[in-house]
OpenMM code with the backbone's topology and positions (N, CA, C; nanometers):
from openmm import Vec3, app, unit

residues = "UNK UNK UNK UNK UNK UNK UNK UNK UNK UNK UNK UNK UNK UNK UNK UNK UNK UNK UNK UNK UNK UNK UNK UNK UNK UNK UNK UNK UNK UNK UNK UNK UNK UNK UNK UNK UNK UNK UNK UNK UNK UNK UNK UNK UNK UNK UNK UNK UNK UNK UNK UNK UNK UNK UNK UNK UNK UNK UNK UNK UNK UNK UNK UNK UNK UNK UNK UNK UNK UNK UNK UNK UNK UNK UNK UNK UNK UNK UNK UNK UNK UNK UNK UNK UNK UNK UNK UNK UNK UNK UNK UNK UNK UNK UNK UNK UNK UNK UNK UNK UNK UNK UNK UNK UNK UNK UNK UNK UNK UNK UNK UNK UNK UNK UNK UNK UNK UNK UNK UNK UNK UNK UNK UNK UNK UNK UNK UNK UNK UNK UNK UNK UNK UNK UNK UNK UNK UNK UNK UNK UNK UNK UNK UNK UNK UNK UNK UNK UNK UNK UNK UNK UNK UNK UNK UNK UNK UNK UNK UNK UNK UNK UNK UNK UNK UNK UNK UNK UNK UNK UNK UNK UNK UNK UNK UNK UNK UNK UNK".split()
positions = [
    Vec3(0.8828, 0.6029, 1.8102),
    Vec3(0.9122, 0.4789, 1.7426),
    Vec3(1.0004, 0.3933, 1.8324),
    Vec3(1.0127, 0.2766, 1.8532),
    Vec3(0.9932, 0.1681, 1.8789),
    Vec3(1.1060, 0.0600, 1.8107),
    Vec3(1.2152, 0.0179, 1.8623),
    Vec3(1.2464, -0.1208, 1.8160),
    Vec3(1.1189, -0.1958, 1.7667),
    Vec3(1.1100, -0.3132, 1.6576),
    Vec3(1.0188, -0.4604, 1.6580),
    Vec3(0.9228, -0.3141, 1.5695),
    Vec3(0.8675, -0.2416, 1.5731),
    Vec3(0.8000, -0.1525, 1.4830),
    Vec3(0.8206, -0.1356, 1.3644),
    Vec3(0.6833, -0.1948, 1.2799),
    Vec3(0.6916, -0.2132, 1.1152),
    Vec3(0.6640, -0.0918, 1.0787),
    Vec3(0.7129, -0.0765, 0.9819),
    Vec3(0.7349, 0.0355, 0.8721),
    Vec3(0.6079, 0.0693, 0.8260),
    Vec3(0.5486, 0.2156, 0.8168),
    Vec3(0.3960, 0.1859, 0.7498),
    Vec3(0.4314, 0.1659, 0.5623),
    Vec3(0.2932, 0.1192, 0.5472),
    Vec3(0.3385, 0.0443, 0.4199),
    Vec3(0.2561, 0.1920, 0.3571),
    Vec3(0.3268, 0.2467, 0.2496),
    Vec3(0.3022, 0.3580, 0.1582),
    Vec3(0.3894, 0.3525, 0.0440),
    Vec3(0.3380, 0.4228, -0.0608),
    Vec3(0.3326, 0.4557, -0.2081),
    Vec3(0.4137, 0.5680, -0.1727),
    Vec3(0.5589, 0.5470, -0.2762),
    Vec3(0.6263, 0.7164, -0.2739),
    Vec3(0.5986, 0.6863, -0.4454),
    Vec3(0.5884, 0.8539, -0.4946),
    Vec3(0.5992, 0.8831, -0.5908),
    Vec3(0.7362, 0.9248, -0.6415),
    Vec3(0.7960, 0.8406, -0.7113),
    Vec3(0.9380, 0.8868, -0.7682),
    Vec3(0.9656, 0.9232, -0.8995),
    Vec3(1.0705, 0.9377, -0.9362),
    Vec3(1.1237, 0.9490, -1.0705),
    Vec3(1.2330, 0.9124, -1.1092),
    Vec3(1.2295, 0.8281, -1.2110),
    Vec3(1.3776, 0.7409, -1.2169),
    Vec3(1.3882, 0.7741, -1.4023),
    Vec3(1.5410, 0.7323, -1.3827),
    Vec3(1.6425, 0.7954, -1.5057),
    Vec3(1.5333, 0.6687, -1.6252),
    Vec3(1.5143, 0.6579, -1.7484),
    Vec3(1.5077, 0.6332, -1.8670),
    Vec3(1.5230, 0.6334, -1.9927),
    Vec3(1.6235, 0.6278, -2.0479),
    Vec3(1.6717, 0.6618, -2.1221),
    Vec3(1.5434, 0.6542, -2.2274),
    Vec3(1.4739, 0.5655, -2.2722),
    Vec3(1.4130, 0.5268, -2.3696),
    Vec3(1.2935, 0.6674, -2.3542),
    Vec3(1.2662, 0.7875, -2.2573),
    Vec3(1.1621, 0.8995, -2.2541),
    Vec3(1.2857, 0.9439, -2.3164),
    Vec3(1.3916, 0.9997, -2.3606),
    Vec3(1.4623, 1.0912, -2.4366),
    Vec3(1.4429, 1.2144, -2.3664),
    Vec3(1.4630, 1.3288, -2.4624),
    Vec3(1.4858, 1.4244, -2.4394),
    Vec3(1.5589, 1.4727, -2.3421),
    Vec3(1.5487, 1.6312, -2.2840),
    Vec3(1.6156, 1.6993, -2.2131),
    Vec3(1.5971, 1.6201, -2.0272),
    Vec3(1.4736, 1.5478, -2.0619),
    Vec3(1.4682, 1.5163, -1.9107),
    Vec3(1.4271, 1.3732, -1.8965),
    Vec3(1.5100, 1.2838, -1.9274),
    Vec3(1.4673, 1.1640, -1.9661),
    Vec3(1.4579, 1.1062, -1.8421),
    Vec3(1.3757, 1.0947, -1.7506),
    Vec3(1.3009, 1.0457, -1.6543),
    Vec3(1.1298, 0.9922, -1.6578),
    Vec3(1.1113, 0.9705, -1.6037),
    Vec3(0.9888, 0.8767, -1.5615),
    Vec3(0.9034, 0.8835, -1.4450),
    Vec3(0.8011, 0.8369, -1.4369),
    Vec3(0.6799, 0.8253, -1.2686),
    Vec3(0.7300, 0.6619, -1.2606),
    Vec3(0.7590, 0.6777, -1.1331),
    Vec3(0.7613, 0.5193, -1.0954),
    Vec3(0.7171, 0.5348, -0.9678),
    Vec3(0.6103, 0.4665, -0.9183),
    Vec3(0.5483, 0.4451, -0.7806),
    Vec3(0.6609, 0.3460, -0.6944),
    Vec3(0.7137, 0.3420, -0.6007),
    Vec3(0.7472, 0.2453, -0.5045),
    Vec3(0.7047, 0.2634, -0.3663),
    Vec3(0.6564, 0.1240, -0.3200),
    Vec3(0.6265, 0.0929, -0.1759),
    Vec3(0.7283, 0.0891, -0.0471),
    Vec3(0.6539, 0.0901, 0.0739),
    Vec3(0.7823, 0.0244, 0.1679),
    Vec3(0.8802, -0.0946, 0.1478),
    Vec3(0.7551, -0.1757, 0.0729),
    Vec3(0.8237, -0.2981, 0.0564),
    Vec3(0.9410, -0.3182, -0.0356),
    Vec3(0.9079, -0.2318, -0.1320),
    Vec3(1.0028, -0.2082, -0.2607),
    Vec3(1.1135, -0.1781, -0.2112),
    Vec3(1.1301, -0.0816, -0.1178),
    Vec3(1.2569, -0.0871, -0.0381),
    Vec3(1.3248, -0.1222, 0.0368),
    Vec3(1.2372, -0.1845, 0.1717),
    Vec3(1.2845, -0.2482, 0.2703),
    Vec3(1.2680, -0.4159, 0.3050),
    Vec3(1.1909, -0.4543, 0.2070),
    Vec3(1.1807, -0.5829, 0.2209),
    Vec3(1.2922, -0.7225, 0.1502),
    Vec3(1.2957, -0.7987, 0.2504),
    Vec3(1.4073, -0.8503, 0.2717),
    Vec3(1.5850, -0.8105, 0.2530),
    Vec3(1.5397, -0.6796, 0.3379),
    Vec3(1.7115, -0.6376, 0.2768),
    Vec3(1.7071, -0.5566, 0.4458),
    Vec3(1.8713, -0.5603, 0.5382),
    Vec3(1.8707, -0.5041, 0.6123),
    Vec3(1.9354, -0.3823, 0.5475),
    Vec3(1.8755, -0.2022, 0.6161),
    Vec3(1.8953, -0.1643, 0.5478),
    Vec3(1.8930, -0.0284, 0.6666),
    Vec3(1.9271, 0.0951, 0.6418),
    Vec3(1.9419, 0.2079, 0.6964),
    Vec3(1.8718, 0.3541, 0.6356),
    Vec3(1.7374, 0.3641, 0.7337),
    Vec3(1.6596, 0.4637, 0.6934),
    Vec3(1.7410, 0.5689, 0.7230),
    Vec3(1.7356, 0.6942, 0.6778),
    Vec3(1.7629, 0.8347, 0.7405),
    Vec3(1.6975, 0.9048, 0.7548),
    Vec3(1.6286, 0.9855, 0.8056),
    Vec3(1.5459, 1.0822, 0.7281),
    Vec3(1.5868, 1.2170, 0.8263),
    Vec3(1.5560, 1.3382, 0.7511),
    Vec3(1.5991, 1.4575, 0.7272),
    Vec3(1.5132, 1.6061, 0.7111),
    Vec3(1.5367, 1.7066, 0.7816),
    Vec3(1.4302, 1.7833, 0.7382),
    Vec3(1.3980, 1.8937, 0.5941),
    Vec3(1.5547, 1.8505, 0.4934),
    Vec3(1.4836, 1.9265, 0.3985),
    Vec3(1.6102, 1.9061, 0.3142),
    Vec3(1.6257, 1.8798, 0.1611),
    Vec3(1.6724, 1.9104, 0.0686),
    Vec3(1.7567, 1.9790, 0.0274),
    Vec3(1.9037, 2.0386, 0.0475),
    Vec3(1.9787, 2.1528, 0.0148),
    Vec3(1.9589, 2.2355, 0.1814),
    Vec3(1.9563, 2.1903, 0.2747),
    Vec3(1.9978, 2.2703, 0.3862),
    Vec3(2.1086, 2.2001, 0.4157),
    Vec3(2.1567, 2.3136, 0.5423),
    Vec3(2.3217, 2.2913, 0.5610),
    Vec3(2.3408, 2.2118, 0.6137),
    Vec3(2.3202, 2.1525, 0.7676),
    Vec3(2.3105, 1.9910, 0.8406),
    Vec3(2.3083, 1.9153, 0.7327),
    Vec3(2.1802, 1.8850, 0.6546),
    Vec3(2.1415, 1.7829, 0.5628),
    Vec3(2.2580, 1.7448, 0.5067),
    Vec3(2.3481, 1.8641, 0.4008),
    Vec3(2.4258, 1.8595, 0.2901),
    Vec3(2.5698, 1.8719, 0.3280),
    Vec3(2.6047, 1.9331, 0.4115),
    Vec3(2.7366, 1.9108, 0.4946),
    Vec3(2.7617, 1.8157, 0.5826),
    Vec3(2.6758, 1.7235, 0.6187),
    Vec3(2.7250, 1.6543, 0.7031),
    Vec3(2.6721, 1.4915, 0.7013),
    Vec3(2.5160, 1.5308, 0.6809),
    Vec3(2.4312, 1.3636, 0.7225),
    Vec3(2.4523, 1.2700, 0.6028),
    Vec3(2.4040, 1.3463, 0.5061),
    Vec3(2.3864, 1.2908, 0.3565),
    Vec3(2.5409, 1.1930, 0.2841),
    Vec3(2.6094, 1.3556, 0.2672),
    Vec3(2.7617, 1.3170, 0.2227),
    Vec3(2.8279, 1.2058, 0.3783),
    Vec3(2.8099, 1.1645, 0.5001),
    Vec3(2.8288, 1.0725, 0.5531),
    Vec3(2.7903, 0.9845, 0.5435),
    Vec3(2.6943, 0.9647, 0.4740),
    Vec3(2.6238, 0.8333, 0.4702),
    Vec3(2.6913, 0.7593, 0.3763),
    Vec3(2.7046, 0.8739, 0.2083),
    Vec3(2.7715, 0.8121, 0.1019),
    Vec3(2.9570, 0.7457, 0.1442),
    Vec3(3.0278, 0.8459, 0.1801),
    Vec3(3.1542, 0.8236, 0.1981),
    Vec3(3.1730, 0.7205, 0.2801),
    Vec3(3.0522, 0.6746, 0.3635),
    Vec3(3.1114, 0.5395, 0.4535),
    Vec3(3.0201, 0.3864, 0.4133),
    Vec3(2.9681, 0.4165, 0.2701),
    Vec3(2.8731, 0.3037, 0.2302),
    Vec3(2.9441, 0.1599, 0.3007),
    Vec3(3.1217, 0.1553, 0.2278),
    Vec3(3.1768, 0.0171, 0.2237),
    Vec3(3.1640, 0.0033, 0.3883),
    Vec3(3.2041, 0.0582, 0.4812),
    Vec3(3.1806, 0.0473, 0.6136),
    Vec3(3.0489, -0.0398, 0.6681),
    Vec3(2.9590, 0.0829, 0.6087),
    Vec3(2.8048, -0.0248, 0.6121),
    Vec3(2.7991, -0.1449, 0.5382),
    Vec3(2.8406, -0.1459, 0.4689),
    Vec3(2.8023, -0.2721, 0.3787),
    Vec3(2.8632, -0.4074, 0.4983),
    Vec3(3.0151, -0.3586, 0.5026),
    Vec3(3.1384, -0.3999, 0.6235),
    Vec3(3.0360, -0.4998, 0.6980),
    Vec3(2.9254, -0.4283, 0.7734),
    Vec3(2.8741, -0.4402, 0.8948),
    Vec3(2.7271, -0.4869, 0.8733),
    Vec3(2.6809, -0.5773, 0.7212),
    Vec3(2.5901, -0.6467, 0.7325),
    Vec3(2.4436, -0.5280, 0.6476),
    Vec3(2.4613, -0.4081, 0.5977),
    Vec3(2.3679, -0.3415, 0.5725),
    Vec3(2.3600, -0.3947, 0.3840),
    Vec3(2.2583, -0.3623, 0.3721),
    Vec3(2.2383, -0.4169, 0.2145),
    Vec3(2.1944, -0.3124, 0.1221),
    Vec3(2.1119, -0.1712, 0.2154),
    Vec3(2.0904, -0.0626, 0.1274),
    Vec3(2.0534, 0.0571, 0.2218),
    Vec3(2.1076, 0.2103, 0.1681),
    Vec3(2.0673, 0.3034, 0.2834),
    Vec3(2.0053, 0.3915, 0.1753),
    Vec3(1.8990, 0.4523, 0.2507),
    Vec3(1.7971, 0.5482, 0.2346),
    Vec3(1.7544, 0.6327, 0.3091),
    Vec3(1.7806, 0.7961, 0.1854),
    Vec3(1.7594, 0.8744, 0.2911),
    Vec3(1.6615, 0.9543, 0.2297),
    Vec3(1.5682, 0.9718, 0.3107),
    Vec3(1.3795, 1.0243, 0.3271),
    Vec3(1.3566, 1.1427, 0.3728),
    Vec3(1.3139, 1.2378, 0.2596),
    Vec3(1.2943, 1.3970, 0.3109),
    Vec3(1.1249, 1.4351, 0.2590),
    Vec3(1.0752, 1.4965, 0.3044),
    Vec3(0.9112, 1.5824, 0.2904),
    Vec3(1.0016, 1.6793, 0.1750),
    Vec3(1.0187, 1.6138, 0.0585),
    Vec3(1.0211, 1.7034, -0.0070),
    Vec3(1.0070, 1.6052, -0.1574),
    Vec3(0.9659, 1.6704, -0.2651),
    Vec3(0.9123, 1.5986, -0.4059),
    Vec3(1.0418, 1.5299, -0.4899),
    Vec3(1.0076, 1.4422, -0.5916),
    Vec3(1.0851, 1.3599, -0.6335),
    Vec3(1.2155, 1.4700, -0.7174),
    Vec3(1.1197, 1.5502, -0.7312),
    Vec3(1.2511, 1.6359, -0.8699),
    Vec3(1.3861, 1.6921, -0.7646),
    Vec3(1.3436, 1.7214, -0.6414),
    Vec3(1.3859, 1.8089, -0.5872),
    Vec3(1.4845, 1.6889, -0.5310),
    Vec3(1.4857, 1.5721, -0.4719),
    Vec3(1.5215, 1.4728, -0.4139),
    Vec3(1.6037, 1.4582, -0.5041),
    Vec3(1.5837, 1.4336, -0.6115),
    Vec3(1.6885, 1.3916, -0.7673),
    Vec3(1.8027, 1.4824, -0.7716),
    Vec3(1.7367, 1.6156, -0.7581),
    Vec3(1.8400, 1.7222, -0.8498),
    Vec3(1.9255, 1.7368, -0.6651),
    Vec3(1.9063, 1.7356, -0.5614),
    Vec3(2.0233, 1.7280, -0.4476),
    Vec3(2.0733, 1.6791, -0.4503),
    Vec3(2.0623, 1.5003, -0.4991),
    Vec3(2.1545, 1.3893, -0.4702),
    Vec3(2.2653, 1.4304, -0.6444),
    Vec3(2.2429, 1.4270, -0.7642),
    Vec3(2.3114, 1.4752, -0.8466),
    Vec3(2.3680, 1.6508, -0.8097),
    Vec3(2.3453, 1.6923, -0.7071),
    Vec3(2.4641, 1.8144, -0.6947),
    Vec3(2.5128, 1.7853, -0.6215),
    Vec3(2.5405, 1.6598, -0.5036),
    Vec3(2.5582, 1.6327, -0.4120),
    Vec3(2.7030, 1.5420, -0.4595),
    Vec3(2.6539, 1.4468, -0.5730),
    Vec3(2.7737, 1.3851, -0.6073),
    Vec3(2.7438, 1.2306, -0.5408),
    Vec3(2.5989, 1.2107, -0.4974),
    Vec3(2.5529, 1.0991, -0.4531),
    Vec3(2.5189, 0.9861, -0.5576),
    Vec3(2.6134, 0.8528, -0.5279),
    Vec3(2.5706, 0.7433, -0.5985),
    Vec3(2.5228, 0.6100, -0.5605),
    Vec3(2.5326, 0.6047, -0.4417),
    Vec3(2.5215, 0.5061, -0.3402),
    Vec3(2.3859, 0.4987, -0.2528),
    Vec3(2.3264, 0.6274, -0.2591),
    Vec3(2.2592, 0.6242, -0.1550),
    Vec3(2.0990, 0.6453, -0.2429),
    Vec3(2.0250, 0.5350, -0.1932),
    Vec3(1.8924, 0.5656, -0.2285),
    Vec3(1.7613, 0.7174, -0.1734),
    Vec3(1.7381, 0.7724, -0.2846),
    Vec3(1.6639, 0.9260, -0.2418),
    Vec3(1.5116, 0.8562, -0.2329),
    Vec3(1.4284, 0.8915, -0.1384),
    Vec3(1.3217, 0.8610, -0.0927),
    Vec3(1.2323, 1.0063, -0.0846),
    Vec3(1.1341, 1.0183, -0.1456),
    Vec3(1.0687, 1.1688, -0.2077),
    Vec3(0.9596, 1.0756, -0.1023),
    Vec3(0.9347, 1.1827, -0.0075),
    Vec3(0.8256, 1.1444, 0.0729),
    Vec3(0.7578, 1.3024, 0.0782),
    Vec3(0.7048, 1.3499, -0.0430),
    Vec3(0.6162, 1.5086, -0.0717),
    Vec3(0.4836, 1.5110, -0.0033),
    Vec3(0.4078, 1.4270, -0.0209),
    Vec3(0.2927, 1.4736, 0.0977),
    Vec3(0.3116, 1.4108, 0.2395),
    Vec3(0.4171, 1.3897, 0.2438),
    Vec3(0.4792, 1.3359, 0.4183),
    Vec3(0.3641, 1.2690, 0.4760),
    Vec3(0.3374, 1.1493, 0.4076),
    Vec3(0.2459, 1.0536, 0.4361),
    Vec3(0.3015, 1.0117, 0.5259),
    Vec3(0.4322, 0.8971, 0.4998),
    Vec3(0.5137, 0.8082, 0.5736),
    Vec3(0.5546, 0.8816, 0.6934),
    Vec3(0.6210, 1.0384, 0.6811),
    Vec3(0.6271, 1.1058, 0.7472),
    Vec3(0.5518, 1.1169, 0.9199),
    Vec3(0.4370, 1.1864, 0.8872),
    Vec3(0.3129, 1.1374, 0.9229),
    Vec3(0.2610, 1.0193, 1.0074),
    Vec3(0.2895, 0.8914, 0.9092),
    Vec3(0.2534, 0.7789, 0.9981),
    Vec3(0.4038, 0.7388, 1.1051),
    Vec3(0.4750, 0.7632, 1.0828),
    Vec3(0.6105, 0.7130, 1.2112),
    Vec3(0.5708, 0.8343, 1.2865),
    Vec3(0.4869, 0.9354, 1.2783),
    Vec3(0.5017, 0.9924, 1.3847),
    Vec3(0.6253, 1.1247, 1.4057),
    Vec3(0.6671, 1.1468, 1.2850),
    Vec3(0.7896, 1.2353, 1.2697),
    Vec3(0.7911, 1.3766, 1.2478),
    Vec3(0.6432, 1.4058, 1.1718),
    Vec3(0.5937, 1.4846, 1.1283),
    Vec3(0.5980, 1.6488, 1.2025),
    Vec3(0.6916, 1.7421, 1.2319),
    Vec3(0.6693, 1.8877, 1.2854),
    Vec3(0.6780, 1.9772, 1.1990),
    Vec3(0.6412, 2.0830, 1.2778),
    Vec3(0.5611, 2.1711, 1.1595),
    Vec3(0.7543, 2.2819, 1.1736),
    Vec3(0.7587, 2.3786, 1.0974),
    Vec3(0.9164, 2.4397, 1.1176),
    Vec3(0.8974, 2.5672, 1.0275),
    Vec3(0.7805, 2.6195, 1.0667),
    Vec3(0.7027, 2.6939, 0.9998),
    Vec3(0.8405, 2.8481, 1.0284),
    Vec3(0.8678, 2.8491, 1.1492),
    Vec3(0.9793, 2.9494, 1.1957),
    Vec3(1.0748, 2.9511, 1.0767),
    Vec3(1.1119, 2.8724, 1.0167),
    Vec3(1.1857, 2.8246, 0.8686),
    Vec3(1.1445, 2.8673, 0.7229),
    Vec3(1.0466, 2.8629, 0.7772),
    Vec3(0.9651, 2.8901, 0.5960),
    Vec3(0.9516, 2.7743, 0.5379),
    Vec3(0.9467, 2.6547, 0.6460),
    Vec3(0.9465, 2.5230, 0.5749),
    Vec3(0.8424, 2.4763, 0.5484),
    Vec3(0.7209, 2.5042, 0.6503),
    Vec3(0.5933, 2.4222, 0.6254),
    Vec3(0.6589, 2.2639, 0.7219),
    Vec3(0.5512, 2.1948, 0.6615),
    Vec3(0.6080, 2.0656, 0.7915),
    Vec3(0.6732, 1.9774, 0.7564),
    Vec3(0.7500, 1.9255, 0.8158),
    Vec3(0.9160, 1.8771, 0.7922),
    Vec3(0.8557, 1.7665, 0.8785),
    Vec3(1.0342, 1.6675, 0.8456),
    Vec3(1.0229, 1.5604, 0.9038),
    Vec3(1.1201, 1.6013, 1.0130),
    Vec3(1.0921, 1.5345, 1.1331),
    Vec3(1.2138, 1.5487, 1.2875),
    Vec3(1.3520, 1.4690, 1.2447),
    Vec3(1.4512, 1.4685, 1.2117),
    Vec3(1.5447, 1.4148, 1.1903),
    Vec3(1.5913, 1.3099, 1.3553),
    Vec3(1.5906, 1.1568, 1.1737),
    Vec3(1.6042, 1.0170, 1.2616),
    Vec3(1.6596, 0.9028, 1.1602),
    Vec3(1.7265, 0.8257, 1.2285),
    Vec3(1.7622, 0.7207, 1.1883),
    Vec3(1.7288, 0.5741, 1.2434),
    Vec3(1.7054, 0.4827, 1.1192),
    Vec3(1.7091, 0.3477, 1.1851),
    Vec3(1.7634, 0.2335, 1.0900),
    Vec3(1.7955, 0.1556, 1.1648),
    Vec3(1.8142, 0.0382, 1.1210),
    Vec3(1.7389, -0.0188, 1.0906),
    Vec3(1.6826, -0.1335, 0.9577),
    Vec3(1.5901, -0.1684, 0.9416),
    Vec3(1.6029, -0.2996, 0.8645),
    Vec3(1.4726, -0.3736, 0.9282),
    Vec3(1.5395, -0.5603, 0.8645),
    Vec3(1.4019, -0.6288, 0.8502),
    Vec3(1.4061, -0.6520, 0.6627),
    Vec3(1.2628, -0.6343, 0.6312),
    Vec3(1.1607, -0.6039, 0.6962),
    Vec3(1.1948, -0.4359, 0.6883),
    Vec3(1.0653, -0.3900, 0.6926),
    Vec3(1.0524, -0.3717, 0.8439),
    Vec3(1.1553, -0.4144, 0.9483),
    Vec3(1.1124, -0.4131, 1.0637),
    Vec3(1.2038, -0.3060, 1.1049),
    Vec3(1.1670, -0.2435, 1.2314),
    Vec3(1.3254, -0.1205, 1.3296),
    Vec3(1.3817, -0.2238, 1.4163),
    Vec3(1.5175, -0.2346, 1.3242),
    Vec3(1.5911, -0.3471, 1.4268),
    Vec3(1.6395, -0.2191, 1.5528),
    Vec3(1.6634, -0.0604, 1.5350),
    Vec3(1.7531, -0.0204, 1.6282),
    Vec3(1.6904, 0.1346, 1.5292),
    Vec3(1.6646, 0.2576, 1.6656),
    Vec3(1.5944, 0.3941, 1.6107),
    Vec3(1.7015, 0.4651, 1.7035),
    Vec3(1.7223, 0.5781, 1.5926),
    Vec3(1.7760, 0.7161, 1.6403),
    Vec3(1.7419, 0.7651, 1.6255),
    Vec3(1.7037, 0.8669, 1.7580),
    Vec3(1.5978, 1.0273, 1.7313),
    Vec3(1.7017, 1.1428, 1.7976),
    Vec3(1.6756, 1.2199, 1.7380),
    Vec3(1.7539, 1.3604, 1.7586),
    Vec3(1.6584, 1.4078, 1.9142),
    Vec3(1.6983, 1.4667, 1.9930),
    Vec3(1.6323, 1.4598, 2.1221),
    Vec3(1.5375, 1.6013, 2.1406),
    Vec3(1.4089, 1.5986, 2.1882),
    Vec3(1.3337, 1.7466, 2.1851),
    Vec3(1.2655, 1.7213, 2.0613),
    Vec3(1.2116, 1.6461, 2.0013),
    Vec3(1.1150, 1.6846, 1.9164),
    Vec3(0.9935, 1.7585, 1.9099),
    Vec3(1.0099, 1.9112, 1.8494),
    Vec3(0.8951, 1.9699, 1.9026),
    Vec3(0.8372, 2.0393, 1.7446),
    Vec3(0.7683, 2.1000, 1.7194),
    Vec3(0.7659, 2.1870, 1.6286),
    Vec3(0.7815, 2.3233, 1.6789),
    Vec3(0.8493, 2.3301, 1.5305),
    Vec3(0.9304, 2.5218, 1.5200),
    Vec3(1.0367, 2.5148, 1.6460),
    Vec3(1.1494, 2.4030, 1.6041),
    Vec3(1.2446, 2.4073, 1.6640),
    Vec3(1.3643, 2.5071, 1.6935),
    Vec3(1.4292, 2.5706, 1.7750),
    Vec3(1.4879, 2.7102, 1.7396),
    Vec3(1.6094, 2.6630, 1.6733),
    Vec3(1.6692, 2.5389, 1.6972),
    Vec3(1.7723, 2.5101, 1.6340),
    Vec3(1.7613, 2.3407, 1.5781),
    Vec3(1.8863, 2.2785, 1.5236),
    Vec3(1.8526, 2.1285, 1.4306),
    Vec3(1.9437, 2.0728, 1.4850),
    Vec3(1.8670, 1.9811, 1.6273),
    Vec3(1.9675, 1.8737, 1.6574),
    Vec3(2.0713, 1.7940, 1.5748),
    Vec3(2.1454, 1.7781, 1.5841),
    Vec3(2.2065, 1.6595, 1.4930),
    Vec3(2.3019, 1.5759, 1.6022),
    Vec3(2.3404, 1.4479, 1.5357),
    Vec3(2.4263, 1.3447, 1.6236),
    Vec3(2.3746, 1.2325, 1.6933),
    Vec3(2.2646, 1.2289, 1.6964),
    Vec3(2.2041, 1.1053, 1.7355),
    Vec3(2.1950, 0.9877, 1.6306),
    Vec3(2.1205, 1.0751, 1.4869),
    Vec3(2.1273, 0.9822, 1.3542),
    Vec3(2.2435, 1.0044, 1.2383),
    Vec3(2.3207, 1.0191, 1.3614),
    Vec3(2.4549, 1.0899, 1.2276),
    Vec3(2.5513, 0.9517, 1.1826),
    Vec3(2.5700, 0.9566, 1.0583),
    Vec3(2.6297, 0.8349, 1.0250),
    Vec3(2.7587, 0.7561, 1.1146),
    Vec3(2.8141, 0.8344, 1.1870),
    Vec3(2.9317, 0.7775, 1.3103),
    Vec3(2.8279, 0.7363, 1.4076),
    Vec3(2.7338, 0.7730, 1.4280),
    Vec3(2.6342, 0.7028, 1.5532),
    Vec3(2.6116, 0.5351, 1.4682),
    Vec3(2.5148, 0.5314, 1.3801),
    Vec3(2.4798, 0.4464, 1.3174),
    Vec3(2.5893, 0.3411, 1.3092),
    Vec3(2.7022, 0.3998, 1.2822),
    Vec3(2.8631, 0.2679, 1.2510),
    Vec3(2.8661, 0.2743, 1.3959),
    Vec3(2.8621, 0.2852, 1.4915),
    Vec3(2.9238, 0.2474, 1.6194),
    Vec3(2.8282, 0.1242, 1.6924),
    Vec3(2.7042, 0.1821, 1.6996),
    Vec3(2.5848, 0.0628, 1.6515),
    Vec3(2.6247, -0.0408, 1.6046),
    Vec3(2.6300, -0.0617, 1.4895),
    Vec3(2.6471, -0.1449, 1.4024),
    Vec3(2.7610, -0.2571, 1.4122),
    Vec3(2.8851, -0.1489, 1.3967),
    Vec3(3.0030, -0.2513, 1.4635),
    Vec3(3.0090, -0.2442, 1.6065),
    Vec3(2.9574, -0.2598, 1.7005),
    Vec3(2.9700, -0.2804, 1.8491),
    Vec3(2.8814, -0.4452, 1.8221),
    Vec3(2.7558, -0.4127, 1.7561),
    Vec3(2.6503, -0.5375, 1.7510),
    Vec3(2.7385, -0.6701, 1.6683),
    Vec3(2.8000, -0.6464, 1.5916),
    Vec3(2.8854, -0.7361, 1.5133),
    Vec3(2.9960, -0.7797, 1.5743),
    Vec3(3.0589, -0.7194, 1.6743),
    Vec3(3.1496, -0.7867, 1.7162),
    Vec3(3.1031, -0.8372, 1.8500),
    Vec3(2.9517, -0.8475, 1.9054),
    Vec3(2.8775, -0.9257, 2.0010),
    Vec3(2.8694, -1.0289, 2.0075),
] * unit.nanometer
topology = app.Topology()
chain = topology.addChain("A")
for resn in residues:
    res = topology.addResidue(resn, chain)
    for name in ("N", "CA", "C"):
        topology.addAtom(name, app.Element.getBySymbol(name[0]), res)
């Protein structure tokens, strides 16, 4: 991926809170697009290789939330973070997580995945195929600025991190702002 590189345009299948379904699980199917998310808003993709692993949940995720006002600081309007894994599962991490800020992106048949090109398999894991952990900046819909974790291969022996880690992203960000 590519600075000036549009986002492929895809359908995530989500699930959002409703009060008016009741019961024990008062949620919903709500389809949203790329556009639904990234259009006209500059904004900060993440994406991640899995749901409740330790990188993910110790470090990328909970950074992203704790430094929202920072981003905001520096011109961002919404961050999202995108895992190959299904909407329930996306839901129930960010509520054990203590996440309120940060938009969950259920990318389960790793379509989007897929089309950026992110797609390895981490089968050594028991994962099946994951996304390569990356970050970008993004301004409707476009990669103003991409972070890739370096070695993307499948059945990685270990999980880069620090390239798309939320202190990379703010240094970015405020270096470009005070340009």
């Amino acid at each position: 991926m590519k600075t000036g590189f549009r986002l492929p345009d895809v359908t995530f299948r989500t699930r959002v809170y409703d009060e008016s379904v009741g019961g024990p699980n008062p949620y919903r199917w709500q389809d949203l697009t790329t556009a639904d998310y990234f259009a006209g808003k500059r904004a900060i993709l993440f994406a991640l290789p899995g749901a409740f692993t330790p990188t993910c949940s110790t470090y990328q995720l909970p950074g992203f939330e704790m430094n929202v006002e920072r981003f905001k600081a520096a011109g961002i309007d919404a961050i999202y973070c995108l895992s190959v894994n299904d909407a329930f599962t996306m839901n129930k991490w960010a509520e054990m997580q203590g996440i309120t800020t940060i938009g969950m992106i259920p990318d389960g048949s790793a379509e989007f995945t897929r089309k950026m090109g992110m797609l390895v398999a981490k089968d050594n894991l028991g994962f099946g195929m994951r996304s390569w952990r990356y970050a970008a900046v993004v301004d409707d819909g476009v990669i103003e600025a991409w972070f890739e974790e370096p070695g993307i291969v499948d059945n990685c022996a270990d999980d880069p991190y620090g390239e798309s880690s939320p202190e990379t992203i703010l240094a970015y960000l405020e270096t470009a702002a005070a340009a």
